[in-house]
N, C-alpha and C positions, 0 to 999 in steps of 0.2 A: 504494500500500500504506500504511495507515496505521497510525500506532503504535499496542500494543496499549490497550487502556483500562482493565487492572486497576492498583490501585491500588500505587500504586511503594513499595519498603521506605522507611522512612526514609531519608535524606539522611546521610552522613557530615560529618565537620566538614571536609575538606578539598570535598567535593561543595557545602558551605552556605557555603564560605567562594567558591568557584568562582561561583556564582550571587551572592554579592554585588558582585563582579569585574564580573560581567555586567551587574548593574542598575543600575552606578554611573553617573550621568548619562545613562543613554539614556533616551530616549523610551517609545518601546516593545518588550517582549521577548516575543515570540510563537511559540506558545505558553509559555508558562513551564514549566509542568508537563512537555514533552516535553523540553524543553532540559534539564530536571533530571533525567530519564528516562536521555536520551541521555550526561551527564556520568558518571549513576553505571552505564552500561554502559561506559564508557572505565574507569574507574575498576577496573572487574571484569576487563577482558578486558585491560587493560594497551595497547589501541590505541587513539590519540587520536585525536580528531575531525577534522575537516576544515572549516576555517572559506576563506570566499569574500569578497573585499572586489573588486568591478571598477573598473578606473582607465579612465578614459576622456582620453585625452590630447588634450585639449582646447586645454589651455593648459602650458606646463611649469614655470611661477615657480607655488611653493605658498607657501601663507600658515597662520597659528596654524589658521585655520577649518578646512582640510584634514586635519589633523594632528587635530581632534579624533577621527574614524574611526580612524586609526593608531595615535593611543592606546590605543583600544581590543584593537585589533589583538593591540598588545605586549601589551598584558597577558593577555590566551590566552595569546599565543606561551610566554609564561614559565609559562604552567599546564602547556606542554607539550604543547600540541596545534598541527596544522598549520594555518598560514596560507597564504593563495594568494592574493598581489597579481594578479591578471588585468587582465591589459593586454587593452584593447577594441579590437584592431588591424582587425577586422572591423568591428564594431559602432561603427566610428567613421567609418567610411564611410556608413556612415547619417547617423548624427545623432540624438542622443538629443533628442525634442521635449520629454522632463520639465522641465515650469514654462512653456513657451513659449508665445507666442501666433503664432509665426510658423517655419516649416520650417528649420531649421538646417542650412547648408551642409554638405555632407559634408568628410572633409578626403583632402590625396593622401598615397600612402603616406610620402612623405617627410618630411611634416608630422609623419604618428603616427612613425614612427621618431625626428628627432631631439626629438621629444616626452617621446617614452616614455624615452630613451635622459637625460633631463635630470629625469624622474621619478624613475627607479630612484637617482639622485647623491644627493636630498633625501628620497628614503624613506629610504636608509641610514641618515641623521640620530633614525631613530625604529625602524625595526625591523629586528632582523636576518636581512637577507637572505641569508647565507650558511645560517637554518636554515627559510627559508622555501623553499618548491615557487610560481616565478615564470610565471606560464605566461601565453598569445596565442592570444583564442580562433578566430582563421583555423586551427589547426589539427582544429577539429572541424568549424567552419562553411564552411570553403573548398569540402572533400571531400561535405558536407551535398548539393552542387546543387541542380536546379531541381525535381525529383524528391523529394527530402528536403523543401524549401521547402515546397513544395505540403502533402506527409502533415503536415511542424508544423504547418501555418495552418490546420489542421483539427481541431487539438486544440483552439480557441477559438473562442469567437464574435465579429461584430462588434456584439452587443449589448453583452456583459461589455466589450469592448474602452472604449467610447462611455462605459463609466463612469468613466473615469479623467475626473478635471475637468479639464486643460487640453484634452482633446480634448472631451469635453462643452462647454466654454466655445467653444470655435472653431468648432466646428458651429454651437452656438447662435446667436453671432455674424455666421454666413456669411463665415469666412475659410479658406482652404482648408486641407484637412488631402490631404498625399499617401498615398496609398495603401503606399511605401515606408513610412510611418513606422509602421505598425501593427507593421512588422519588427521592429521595434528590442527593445521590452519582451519581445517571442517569443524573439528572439536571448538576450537577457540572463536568461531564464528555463532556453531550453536550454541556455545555459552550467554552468546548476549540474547538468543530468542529463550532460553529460560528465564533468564533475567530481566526483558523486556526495558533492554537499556536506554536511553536517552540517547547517551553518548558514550565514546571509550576511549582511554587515554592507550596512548604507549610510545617507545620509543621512535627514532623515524627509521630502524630497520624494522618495526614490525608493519609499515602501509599495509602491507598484503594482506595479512592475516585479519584488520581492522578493519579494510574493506570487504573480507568475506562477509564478517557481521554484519554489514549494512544486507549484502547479499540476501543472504539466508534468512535476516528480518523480509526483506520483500516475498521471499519466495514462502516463510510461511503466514504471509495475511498482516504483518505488521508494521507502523511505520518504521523507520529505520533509523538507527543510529546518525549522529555526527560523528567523526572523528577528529582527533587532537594529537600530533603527532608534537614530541618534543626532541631537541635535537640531544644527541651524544656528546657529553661534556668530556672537553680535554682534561687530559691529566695535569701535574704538575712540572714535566716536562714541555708543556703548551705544543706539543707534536699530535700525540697518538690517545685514545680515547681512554678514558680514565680506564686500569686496570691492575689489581691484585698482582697479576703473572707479570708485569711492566714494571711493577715496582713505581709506578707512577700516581700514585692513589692514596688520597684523605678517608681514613675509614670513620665511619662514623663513631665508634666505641672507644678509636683511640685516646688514650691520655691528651688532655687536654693542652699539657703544655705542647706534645707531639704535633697535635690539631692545629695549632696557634701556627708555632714554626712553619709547619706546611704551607702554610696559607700564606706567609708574608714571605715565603721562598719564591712562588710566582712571579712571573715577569709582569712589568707595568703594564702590559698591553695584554698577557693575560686575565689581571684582575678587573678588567671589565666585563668580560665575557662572564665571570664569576659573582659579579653583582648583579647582571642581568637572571642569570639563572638559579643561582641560589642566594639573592638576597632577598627579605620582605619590606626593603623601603620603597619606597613609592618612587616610581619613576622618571618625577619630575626633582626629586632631590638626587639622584644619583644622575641626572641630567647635570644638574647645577654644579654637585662634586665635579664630575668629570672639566668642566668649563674652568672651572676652579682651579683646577690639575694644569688644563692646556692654558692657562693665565699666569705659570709660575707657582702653585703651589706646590711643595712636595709630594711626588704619589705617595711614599710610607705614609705618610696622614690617610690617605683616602685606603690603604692596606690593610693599615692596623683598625681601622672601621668594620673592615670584612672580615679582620680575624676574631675580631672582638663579637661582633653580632653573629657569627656563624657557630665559636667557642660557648656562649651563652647557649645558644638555641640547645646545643648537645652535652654541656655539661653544666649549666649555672652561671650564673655573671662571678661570684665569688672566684671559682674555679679558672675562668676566663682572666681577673684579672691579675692572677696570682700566674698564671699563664703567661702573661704581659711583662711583669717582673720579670720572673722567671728570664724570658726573653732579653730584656736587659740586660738581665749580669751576665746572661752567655757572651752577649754583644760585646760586652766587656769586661771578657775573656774569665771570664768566673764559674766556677762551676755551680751546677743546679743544686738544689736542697738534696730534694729526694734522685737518687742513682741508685743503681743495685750494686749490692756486697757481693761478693764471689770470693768462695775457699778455692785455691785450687794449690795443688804441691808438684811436687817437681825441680823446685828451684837447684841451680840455673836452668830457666827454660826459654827457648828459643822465641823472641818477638812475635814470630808469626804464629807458632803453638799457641800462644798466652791470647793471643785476640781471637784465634780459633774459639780455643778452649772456655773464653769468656762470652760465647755467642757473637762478638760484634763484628766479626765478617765472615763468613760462609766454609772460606777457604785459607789457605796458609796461600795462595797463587795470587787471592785478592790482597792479602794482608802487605804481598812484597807491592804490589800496585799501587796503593793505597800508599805505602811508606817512600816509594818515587816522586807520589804527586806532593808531600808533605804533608798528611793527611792523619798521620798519627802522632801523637803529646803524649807522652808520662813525666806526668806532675806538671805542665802545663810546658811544658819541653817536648818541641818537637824533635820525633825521631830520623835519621838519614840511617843508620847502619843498619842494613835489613840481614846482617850478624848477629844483630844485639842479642845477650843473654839475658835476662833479667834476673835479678838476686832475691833472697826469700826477703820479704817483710812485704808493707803495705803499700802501695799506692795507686794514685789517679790514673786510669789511662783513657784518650778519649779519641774516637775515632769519627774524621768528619766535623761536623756541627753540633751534631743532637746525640748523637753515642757517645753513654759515657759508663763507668765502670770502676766501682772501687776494688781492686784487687789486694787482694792479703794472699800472700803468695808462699808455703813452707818448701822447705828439703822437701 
């Protein structure tokens, strides 16, 4: 069913103020016109929307990148309309192939449980879930069977399917594509005709699968979704999209002094990008900041803003501005309150051992690396002799910026 196509009244200021809420930082918001359609019939009838964002618990440590969709989230939420975290507890038995070149392991149920179960801890940190509708979509898909399988996978073709480019690429390629995976985007499409969504968020590698939804709402009798795609947040490298395995990534659990540092490590030209999508100031001040900026003021000002509002939001302002100190004295060249203590014996032990063995680099190959570029101090001395022994007793050792390590060291 689709919406009607006469020409909708004007917009109220609370309906125009709604839609700028909507376009802030996303990518794309599709339709526009119906999503404005659809505002000012919530608006009239006093029943708010229904927004779809699907979590697929993949992994359960989130990071800033994650949080840019949740963002979004909250701010509906606060318009007053319903949000529905949906947990892929189904559809993770699949395997979502978006972006891949290769079949993604399905996971066991235990996996998505304490997954999802370590989700829901670090969404709290962003939206509130006590006025959020949390839902798991086995409970539409379980009872669906083979019966139901069959009538969906006939509401599509496997021409339209072949257009999504990572499966166009794989075929092209001759690498295999399962026949399960065609499941996946069908599953995530009938999620929204359970749920009789409004609209659905996700990120802008998931278009395809968002568009199914609108899909699958027409084909069975129902108006269709808007879509809200949000873009993929760079890491702290300002290259490659925020990630775990990149080592380029703000997790959101981490220590806050951790958090802080991260954030004011960005380049200047990064931390706009970073205001726009995870800040909650208002637009027309982070306008102003920026003018500010290009006018001669220092960015660290407009920095330490974003590390301070972002460190609040995930640990407390207390915590944030003990965070800020903290920051400080490393600046100047001082070491942090809290470090961790480590026994370890051995003494004399080899430089590279001792940072191994104290976790603060991976490798004894990184440790010589790290000790070329002058990158390692004990006791606030840096080290060059990638010989050194070290003798038993106690001291600093700090590797980098933000690694640091009290070691007490015996025979």
């Amino acid at each position: 069913m689709s919406v009607p196509a006469e020409t909708a009244a004007a917009p109220s200021d609370a309906v125009r103020a709604a839609l700028e809420i909507s376009r802030r930082g996303c990518d794309e918001l599709l339709p526009e016109a119906e999503w404005q359609r659809k505002l000012q019939r919530a608006e009239a009838s006093g029943v708010p929307l229904r927004i779809k964002f699907g979590l697929d618990p993949t992994a359960p440590d989130l990071h800033l990148g994650h949080t840019v969709v949740f963002n979004k989230l909250r701010q509906l939420q606060d318009l007053g309309h319903v949000v529905i975290p949906l947990i892929g507890d189904f559809t993770s038995m699949i395997g979502d192939p978006s972006g891949r070149n290769t079949t993604r392991p399905p996971l066991t149920r235990e996996q998505i449980e304490a997954n999802a179960s370590t989700y829901f801890d670090q969404l709290k940190l962003v939206l509130d879930i006590e006025r959020a509708e949390v839902r798991y979509n086995s409970e539409w898909c379980d009872p669906l069977g083979a019966r139901g399988m069959i009538e969906l996978a006939s509401r599509y073709t496997v021409a339209r399917m072949m257009e999504r480019d990572d499966f166009a690429k794989r075929y092209a390629g001759n690498v295999a594509i399962s026949v399960h995976e065609f499941l996946y985007p069908l599953m995530q499409g009938y999620d929204s005709v359970a749920l009789q969504c409004d609209l659905e968020l996700g990120g802008s590698d998931q278009k395809f699968n968002l568009l199914m939804g609108r899909h699958l709402q027409q084909e069975y009798g129902q108006e269709p979704q808007c879509i809200l795609t949000m873009p993929l947040l760079e890491g702290t490298d300002g290259v490659d999209k925020m990630s775990k395995s990149k080592g380029n990534y703000i997790g959101i659990t981490e220590p806050a002094n951790v958090m802080y540092a991260k954030l004011l490590s960005i380049s200047d030209t990064l931390m706009w990008r970073y205001f726009q999508l995870l800040s909650f100031r208002p637009t027309s001040e982070i306008a102003a900041l920026r003018r500010e900026v290009e006018g001669g003021r220092n960015p660290k000002d407009a920095k330490v803003m974003l590390a301070g509002e972002i460190t609040t939001r995930f640990h407390g302002a207390a915590a944030a501005a003990a965070a800020h100190e903290d920051f400080q004295r490393r600046a100047a060249g001082g070491v942090p309150d809290a470090i961790p203590e480590l026994h370890l014996a051995g003494a004399p032990l080899a430089i590279g051992a001792l940072l191994k063995q104290a976790g603060l680099v991976p490798s004894t190959s990184e440790a010589m690396r790290l000790i070329e570029q002058g990158g390692v101090r004990i006791d606030g001395a840096v080290v060059s002799d990638k010989a050194l022994k070290v003798g038993a007793g106690t001291c600093v050792v700090q590797v980098g910026k933000r690694k640091f390590a009290r070691v007490i060291l015996a025979a």
